[in-house]
MIDOSE-1310 file (N, C-alpha, C; in nm, 2 decimals, decimal comma, always signed):
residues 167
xxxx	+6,42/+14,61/+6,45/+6,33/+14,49/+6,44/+6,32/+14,42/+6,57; +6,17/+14,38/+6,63/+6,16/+14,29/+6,74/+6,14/+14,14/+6,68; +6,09/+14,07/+6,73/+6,04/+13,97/+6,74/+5,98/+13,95/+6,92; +5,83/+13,93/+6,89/+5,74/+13,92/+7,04/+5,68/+13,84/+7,02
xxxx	+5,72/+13,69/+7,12/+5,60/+13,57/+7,16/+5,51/+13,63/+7,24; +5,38/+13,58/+7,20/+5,30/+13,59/+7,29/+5,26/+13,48/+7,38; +5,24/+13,47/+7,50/+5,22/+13,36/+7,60/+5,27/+13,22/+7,51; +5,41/+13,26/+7,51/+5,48/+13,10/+7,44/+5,44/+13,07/+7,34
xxxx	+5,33/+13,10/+7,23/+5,28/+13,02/+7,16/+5,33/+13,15/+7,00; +5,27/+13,24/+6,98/+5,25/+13,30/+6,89/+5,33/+13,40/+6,85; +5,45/+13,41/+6,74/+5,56/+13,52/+6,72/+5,49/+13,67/+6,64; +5,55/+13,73/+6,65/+5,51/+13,85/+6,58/+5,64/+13,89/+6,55
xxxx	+5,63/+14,02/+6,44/+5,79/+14,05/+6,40/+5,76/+14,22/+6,39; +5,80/+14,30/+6,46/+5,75/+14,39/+6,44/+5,89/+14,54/+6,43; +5,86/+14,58/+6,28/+5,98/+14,70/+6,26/+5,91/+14,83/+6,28; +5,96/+14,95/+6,32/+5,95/+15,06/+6,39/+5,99/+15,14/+6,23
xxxx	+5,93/+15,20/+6,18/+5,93/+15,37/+6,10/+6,00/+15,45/+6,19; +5,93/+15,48/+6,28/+5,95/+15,59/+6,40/+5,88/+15,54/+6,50; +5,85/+15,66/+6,54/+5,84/+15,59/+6,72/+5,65/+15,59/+6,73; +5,57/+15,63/+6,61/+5,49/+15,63/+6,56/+5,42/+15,52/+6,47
xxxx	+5,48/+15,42/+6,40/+5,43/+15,38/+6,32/+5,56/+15,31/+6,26; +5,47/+15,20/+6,20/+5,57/+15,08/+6,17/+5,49/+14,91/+6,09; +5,55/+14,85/+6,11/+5,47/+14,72/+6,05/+5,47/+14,59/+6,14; +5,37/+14,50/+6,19/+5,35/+14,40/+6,27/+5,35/+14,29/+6,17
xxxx	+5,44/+14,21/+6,14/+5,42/+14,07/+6,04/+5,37/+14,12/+5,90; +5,46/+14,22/+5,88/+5,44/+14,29/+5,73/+5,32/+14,39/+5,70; +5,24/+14,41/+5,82/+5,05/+14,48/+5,81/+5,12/+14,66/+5,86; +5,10/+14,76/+5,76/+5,14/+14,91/+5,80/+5,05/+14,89/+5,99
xxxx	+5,15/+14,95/+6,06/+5,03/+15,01/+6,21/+5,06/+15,12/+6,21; +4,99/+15,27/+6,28/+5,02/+15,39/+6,38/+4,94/+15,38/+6,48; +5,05/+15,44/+6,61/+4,96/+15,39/+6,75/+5,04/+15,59/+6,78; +4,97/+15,56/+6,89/+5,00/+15,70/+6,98/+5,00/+15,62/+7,14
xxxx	+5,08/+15,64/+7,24/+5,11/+15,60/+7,40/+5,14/+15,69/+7,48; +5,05/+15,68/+7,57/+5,11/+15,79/+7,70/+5,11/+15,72/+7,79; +5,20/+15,74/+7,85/+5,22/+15,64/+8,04/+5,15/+15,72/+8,11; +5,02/+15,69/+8,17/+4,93/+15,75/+8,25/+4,96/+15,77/+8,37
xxxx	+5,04/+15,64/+8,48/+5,08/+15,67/+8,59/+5,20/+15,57/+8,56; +5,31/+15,51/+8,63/+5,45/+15,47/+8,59/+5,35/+15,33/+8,59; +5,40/+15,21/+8,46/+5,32/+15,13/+8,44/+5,17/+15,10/+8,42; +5,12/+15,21/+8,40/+4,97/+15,21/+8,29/+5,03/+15,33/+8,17
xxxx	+5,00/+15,27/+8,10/+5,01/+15,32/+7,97/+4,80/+15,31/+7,87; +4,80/+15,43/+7,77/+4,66/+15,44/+7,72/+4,75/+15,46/+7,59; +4,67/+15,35/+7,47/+4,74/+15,32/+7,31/+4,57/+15,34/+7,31; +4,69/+15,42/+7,17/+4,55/+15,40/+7,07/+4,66/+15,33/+6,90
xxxx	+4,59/+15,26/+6,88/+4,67/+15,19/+6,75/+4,55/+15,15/+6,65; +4,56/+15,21/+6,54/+4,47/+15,19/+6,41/+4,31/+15,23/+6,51; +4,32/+15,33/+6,56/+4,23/+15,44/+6,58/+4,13/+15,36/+6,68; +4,18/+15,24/+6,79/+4,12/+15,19/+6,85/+4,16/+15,20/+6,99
xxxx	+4,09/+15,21/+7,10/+4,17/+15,27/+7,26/+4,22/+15,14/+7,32; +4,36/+15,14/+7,41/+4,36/+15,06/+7,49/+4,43/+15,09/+7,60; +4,36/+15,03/+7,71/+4,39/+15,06/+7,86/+4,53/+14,95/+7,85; +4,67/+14,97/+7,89/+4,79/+14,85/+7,95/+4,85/+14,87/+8,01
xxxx	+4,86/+14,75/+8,11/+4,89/+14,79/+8,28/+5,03/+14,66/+8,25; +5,17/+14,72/+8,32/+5,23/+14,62/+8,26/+5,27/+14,59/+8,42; +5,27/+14,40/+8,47/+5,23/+14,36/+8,60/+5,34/+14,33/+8,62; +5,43/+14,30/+8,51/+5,55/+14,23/+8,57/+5,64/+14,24/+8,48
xxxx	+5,78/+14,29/+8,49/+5,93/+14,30/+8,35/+6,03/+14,23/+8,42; +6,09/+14,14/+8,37/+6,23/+14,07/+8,40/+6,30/+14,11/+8,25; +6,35/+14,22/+8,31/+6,50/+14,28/+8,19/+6,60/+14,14/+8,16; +6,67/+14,08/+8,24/+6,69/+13,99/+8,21/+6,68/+13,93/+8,10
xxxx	+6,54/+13,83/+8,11/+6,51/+13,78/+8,06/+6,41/+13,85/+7,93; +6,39/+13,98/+7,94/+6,32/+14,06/+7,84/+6,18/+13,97/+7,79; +6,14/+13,99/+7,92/+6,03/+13,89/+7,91/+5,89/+14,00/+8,02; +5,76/+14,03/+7,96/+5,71/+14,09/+8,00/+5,59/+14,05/+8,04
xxxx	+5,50/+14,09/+8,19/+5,33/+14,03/+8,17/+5,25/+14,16/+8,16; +5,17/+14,17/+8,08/+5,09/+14,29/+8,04/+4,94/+14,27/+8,07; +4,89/+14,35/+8,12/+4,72/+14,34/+8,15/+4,69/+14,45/+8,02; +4,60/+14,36/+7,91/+4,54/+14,47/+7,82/+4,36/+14,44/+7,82
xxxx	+4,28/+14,52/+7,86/+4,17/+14,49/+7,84/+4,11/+14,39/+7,91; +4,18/+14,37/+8,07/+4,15/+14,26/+8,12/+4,15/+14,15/+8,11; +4,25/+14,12/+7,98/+4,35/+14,02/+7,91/+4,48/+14,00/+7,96; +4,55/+13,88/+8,02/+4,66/+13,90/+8,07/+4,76/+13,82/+7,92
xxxx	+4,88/+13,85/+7,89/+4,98/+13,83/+7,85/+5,12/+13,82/+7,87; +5,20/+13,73/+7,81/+5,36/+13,73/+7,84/+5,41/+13,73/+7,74; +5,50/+13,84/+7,75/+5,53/+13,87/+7,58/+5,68/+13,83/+7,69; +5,77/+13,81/+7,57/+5,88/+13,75/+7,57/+5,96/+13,85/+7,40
xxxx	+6,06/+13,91/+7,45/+6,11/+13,99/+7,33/+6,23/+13,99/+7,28; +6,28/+13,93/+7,19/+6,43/+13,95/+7,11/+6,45/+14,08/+7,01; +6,57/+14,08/+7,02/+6,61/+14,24/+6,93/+6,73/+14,14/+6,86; +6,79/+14,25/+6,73/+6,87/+14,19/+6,64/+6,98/+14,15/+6,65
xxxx	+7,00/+14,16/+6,83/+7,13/+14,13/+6,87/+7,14/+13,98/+6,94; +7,02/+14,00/+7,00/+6,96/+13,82/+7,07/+6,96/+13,74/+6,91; +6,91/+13,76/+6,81/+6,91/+13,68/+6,69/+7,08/+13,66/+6,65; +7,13/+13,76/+6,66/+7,28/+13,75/+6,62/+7,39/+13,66/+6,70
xxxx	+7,37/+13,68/+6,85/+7,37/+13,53/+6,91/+7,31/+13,41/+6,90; +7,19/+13,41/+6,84/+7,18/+13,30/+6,83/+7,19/+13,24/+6,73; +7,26/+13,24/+6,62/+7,29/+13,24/+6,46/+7,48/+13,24/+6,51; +7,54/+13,25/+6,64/+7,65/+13,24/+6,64/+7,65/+13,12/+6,78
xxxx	+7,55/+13,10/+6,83/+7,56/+12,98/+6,92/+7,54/+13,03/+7,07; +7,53/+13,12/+7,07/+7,57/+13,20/+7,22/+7,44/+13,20/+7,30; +7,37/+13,16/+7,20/+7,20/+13,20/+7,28/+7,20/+13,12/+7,42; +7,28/+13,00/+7,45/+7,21/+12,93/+7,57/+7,32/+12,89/+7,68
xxxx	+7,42/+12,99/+7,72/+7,50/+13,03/+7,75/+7,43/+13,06/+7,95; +7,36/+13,10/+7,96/+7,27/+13,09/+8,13/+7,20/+12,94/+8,12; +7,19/+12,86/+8,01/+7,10/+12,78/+8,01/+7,19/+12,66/+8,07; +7,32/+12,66/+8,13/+7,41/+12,57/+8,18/+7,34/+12,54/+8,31
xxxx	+7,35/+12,42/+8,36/+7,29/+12,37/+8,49/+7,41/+12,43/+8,61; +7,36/+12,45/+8,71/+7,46/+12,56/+8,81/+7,44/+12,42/+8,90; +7,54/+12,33/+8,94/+7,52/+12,26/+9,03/+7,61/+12,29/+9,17; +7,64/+12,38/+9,19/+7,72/+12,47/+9,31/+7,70/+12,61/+9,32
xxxx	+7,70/+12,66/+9,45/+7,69/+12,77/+9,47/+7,80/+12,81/+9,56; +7,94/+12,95/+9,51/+8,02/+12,98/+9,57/+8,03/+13,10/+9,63; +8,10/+13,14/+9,76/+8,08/+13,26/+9,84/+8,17/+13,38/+9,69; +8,07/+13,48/+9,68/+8,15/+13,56/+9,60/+8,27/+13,67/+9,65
xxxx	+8,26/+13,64/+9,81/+8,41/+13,70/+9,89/+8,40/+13,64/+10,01; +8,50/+13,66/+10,04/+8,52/+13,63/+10,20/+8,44/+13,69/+10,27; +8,40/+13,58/+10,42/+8,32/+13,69/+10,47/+8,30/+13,56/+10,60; +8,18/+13,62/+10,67/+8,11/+13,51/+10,79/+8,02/+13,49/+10,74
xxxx	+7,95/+13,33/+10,79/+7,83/+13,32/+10,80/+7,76/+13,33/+10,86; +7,64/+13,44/+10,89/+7,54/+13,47/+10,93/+7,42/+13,39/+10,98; +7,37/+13,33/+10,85/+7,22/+13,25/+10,83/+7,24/+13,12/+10,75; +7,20/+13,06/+10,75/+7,19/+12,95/+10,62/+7,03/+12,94/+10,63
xxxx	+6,95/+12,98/+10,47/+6,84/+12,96/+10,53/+6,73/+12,87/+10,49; +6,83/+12,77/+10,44/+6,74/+12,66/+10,38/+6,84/+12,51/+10,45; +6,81/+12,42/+10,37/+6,84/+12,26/+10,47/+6,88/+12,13/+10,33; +6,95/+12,08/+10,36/+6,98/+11,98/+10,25/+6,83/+11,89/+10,21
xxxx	+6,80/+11,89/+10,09/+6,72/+11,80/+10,03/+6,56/+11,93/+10,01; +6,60/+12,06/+10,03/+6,49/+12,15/+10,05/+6,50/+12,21/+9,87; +6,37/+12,24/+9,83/+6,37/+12,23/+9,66/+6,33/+12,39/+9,70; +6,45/+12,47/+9,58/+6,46/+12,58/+9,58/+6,45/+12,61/+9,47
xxxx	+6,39/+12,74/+9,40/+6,37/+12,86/+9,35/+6,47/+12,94/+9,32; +6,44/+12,99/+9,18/+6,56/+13,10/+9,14/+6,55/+13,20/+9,18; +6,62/+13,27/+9,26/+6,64/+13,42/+9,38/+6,58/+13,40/+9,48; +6,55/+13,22/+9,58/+6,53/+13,22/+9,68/+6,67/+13,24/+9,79
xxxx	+6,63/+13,27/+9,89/+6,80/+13,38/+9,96/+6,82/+13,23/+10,00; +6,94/+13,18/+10,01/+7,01/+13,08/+10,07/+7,08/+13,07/+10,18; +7,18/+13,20/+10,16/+7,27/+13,22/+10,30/+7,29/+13,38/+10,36; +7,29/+13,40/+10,45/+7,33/+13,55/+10,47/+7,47/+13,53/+10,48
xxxx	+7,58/+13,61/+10,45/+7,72/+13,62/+10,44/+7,74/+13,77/+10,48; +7,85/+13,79/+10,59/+7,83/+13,91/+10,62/+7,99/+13,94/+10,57; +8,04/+14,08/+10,50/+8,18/+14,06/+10,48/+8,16/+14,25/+10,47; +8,26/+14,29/+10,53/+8,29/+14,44/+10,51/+8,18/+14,49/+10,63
xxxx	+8,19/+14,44/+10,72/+8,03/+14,47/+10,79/+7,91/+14,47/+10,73; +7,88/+14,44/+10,63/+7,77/+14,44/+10,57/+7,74/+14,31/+10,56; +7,57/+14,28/+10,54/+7,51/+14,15/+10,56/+7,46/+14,16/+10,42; +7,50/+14,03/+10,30/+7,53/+14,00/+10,15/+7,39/+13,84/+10,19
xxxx	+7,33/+13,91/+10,14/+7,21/+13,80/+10,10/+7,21/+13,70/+10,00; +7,32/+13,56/+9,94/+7,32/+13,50/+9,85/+7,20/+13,44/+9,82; +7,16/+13,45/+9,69/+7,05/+13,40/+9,63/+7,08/+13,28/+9,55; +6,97/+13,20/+9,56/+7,02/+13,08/+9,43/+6,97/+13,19/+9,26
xxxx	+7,08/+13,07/+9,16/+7,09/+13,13/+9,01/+7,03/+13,08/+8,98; +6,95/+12,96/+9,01/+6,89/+12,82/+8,97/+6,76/+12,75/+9,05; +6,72/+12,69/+8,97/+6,56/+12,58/+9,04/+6,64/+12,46/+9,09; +6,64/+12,41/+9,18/+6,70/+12,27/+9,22/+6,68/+12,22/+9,34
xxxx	+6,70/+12,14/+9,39/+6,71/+12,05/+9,54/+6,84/+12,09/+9,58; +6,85/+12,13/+9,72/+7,00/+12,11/+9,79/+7,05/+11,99/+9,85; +7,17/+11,96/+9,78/+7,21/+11,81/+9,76/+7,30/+11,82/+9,90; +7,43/+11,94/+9,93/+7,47/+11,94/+10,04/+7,52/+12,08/+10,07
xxxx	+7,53/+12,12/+10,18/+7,53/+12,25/+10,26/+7,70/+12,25/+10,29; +7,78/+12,29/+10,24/+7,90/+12,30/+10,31/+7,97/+12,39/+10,43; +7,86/+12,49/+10,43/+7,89/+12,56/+10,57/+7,79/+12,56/+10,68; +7,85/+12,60/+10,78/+7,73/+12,65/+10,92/+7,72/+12,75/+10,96
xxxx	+7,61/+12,83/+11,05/+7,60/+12,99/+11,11/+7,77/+13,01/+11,22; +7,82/+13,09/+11,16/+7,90/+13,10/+11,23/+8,07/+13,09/+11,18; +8,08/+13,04/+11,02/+8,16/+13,00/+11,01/+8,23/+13,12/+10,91; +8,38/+13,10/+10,90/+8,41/+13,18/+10,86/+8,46/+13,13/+10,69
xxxx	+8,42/+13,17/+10,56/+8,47/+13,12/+10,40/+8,53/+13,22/+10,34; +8,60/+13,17/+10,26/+8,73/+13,24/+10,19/+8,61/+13,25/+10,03; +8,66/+13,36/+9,98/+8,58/+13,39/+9,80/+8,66/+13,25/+9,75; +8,54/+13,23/+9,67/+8,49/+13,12/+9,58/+8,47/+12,96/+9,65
xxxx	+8,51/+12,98/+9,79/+8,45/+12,82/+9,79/+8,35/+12,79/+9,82; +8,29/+12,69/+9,76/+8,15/+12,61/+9,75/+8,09/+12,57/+9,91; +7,95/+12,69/+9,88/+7,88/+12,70/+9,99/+7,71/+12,56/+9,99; +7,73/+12,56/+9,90/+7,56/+12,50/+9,82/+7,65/+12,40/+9,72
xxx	+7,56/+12,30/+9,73/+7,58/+12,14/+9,63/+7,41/+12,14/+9,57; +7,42/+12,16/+9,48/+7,30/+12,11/+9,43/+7,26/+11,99/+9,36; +7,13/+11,89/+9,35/+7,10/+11,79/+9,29/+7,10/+11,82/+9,09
């Protein structure tokens, strides 16, 4: 069993027979799908064609944007295990505010590539950290302002201390 919002607004509940056919909000469907090239897919479902190009997937978040018919969509998808967390409380568990960001090992600093009070994006790169000779691109986990910078290019941090202060 799924459950699929569509663009935030509209749930659907949809259980699988087989890989053929199944029920959408209680209504019998059979579709047939072939992936045409990697991300176009051609459905035919209740004997009708459809061209779907899927533009964008964050696994993650199991959250999808699909081009159908020159229609764009974001389907957003839970399975019986996201319901089962959330019936045990677990559901909002990433949804904690990250107000620090720590070096995940020792290493040098490279780059810092943002500035105190600069409003950042979730997987914008923040610092280069080089450790093992290799250069470790830390990303923010979070949307926020940077409240304060604790290190400089050049410096040397120990794993886990706080590189990023966030607002």
């Amino acid at each position: 069993m799924l459950k699929v919002k569509v663009n935030n607004k509209k749930e659907h509940k949809i259980v699988f027979d087989n890989a053929a056919s199944g029920t959408i909000d209680g209504k019998p469907f059979a579709w047939d799908i072939i992936e045409v090239k990697p991300g176009s897919f051609h459905v035919i479902k209740d004997f009708k064609s459809y061209n779907v190009e899927v533009i964008e997937v964050d696994f993650a978040e199991k959250s999808f944007f699909v081009n159908v018919k020159g229609n764009n969509y974001r389907l957003k998808v839970e399975n019986k295990f996201d319901e089962l967390l959330k019936s045990l409380g677990f559901d909002n568990l990433n949804a904690n505010k990250v107000n620090e960001i720590k070096a995940p090992m020792p290493g040098l600093v490279i780059d810092v590539c943002i500035s105190e009070g600069s409003v950042i994006k979730k997987g914008d790169a923040i610092i280069v950290l080089e450790a093992m000779k290799m250069e470790n691109i830390i990303k923010s986990t979070t949307d926020g302002i940077i409240k304060k910078i604790n290190v400089k290019k050049g410096m040397a941090v120990e794993k886990s201390q706080v590189l990023i202060s966030f607002n």
